[in-house]
Steps between C-alpha positions, in 0.01 A plus 500: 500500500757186443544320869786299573637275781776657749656380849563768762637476869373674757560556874257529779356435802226330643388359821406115481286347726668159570240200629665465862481947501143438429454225781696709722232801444212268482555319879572861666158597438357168619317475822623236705199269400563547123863444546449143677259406215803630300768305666255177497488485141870562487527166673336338285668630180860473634631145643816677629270710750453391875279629724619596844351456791595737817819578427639840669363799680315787373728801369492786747554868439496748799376823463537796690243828473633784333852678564616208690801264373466341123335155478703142536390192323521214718483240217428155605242364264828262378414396110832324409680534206274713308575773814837515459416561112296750638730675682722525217590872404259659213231180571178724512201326337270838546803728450374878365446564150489133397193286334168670566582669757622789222297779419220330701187749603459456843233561705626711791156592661403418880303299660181575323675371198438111639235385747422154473508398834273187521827273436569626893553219731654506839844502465551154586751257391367263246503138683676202314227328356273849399398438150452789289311375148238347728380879619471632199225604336311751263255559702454819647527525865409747737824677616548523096172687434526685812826641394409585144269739665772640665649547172248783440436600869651861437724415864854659539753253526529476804153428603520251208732330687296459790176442301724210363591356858078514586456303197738256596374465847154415331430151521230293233217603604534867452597610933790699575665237790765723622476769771580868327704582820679199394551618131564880565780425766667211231523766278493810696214650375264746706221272602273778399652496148450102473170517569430788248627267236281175640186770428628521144596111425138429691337669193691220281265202258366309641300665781573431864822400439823563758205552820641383775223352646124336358312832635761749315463258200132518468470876590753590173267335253199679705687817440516416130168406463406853667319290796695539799297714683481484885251204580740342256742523682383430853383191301900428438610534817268281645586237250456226789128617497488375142649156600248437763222607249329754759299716320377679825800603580603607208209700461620663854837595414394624123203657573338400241186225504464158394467573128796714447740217716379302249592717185831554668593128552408426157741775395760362711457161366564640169911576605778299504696476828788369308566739209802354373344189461443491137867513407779224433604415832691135466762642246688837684852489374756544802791745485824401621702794585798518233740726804452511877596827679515496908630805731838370658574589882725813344273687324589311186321300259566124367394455155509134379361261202205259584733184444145336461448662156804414398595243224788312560638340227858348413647325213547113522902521492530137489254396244619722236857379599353181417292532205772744315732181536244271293577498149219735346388609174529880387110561585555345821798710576357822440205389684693472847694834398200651467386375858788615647549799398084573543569346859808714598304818371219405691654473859691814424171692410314371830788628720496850329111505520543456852794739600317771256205480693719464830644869393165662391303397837807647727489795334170555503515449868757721525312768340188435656632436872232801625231274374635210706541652825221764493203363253350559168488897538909538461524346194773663303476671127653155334577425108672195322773750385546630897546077564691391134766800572566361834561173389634551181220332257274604275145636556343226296685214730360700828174517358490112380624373840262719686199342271304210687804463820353565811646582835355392850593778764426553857209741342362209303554379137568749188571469115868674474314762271285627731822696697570748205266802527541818302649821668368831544791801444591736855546823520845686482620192348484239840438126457161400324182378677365204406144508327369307748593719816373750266188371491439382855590849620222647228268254677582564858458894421173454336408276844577715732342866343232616678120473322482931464877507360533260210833523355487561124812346311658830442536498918587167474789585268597763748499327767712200337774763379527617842619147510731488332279337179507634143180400396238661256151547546391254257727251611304534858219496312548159370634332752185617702295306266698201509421532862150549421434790714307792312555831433519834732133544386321162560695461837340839590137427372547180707589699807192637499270267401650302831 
């Protein structure tokens, strides 16, 4: 076969991922800690940078709950000249169907779908002089291995969200500090629901951990060790007995003699009264909220940016006047193009970071304004479509700026992910349940049947449709276990053996 040469012109298409497109991707999905470690090195690279110090207000968004008036950007962040380039008609560094955000997967689960919560702080504003790099660490802490048992807990969301709040309110040493009337009325949870999930996280590595007091401590890792019988625990609560070293009366309010007080002081001395006491401790890695969300006297809601997290940078104006007017070799010229241009891009990029996030958080509030004024149980059925559509972005943007941005509410601090749950079709066609409600009302049925009429799922499933729930029996089925409640059968064989 004789092969020659030939030249042939062709026309096509193909999308290009520029340097800047790829910064502009790269710092939307950076948390705010990343992004000043980011902006840092920037500095250093670019002599035309400056770093600003306090300059403007926070940008504010209010939004209203559902079927009220459409949202207003109060913009008064104030960036300069790279805002008014900004503002400039078709300027959209995230605009749909551009870069990676094409043809993206995304993952549209719920809640389940993310649960690191040990990053939780307190919603705080970071002071001045907080230094980041010198709390970090790869050491594993306590909150962190607490919540990567939560991981696998089997807990429906939204007791996953209040499993994370107990783990947060868990200090070093393995107690639970904060009241549970405290925590189910910031959340507004049933008491009696917080304190079934405290039962579960109480069975968490290591043993005795999130007690809220020495006795409760010790008597978990008795229970685990299959030796918390009664003289046990008489023993516990006369822990003050124990202190004073009085055998006799220990002997009277165990009723046991001198041998087995003995045995059961050596077994106590074998516990540890501070469980989490093994784990890193000096190196916990505070989160500084990335949005702030507070009720306004009208029923609405402010949204606005954590000006703290916020790089502010500007280009040095007057010393590139002044080094453009040297005479300079080519090198040298494309050098402080280069810089420029890198430092124009920049500034841009950080204002459209923060107005994209600005626009994702408000409508997320928007959405989820039942969760705000009522608690975790009226979370809505939530997607990154349901959000992108209302803004007008793509899914993969929603889902980058909603990775690792965290908002402080009046209910405490969340990861932006954690407010899209997956929805459960109605019946006749009405608007979807979210899986959560779903769940909780599974729950609350199972609670409240009586120990000689166990509901079997099928009368679960009828009972949901009457309302107003298309669900299947095997989806009830599942999200029982994920509750870990057992079946029709066990729940009657333990009816009877009680």
């Amino acid at each position: 076969m004789a092969m020659k040469h030939s030249l042939d012109m062709r026309q096509g298409q193909s999308l290009v991922m520029t340097p800047q497109l790829q910064q502009a991707i790269k710092l939307l999905q950076l948390s705010n800690q990343e992004l000043a470690e980011f902006v840092e090195a920037e500095l250093e690279r670019n002599p035309l940078l400056l770093k600003v110090e306090d300059e403007g207000a926070p940008v504010v968004e209010a939004a209203e709950p559902q079927g009220r008036e459409e949202l207003s950007l109060d913009d008064r962040s104030g960036q300069g000249e790279a805002r008014e380039q900004l503002d400039a008609p078709g300027e959209d560094v995230y605009e749909p169907g551009t870069g990676s955000d094409a043809g993206e997967p995304v993952n549209a689960s719920g809640p389940s779908a993310t649960t690191d919560w040990s990053s939780a702080g307190s919603g705080q504003q970071a002071s001045e002089d907080f230094d980041y790099t010198a709390n970090l660490s790869s050491d594993v802490t306590l909150a962190e291995h607490l919540h990567m048992q939560l991981n696998f807990a089997g807990l429906s969301d939204v007791d996953r969200l209040i499993a994370a709040r107990l783990i947060d309110e868990t200090d070093e040493t393995g107690y639970l500090r904060a009241p549970l009337d405290d925590v189910a009325r910031s959340l507004g949870a049933d008491i009696a629901n917080v304190e079934a999930v405290l039962r579960v996280c109480q069975g968490f590595d290591p043993t005795g951990v999130m007690a809220r007091s020495i006795p409760e401590c010790l008597a978990l890792q008795l229970k685990d060790r299959g030796r918390l019988d009664p003289a046990m625990q008489a023993m516990l609560d006369n822990l003050h007995l124990v202190a004073k070293h009085d055998i006799k009366g220990l002997m009277d309010v165990c009723g046991v003699d001198k041998a087995d007080v003995q045995d059961m002081l050596l077994e106590l001395r074998q516990l540890s009264p501070k469980p989490g006491a093994g784990f890193s401790s000096d190196t916990t890695v505070a989160v500084a909220p990335d949005v702030y969300v507070r009720e306004l006297p009208n029923g609405m809601y402010a949204v606005e940016l954590n000006s703290d997290t916020l790089p502010r940078v500007l280009m040095d104006k007057a010393y590139y006047a002044e080094v453009t007017a040297l005479p300079m070799r080519e090198k040298e010229k494309e050098f402080i193009s280069e810089c420029a241009a890198s430092a124009t891009w920049l500034i841009k990029s950080l204002d459209q970071r923060a107005r994209t996030i600005l626009k994702v958080a408000s409508e997320i509030v928007r959405q989820q304004d039942g969760f705000f004024a009522h608690g975790v149980a009226h979370l809505r059925p939530l997607n990154l479509k349901q959000v992108a559509d209302a803004i007008e972005m793509h899914e993969s943007t929603v889902s980058r700026v909603t990775t690792n941005k965290y908002m402080a509410t009046p209910r405490g601090l969340f990861e932006l992910k954690y407010f899209f749950s997956a929805s459960i079709p109605a019946t006749g066609g009405g608007e979807a349940h979210s899986a959560e409600a779903v769940r909780h009302r599974i729950k609350q049925l199972i609670d409240e049947e009586a120990a000689d009429d166990v509901l079997s799922d099928d009368q679960i499933v009828e009972i949901l449709t009457g309302f107003g729930i298309d669900i299947a029996r095997r989806t009830v089925a599942k999200y029982r276990e994920s509750l870990n409640i057992p079946s029709s059968v066990q729940r009657r064989r333990m009816g009877k053996a009680s």
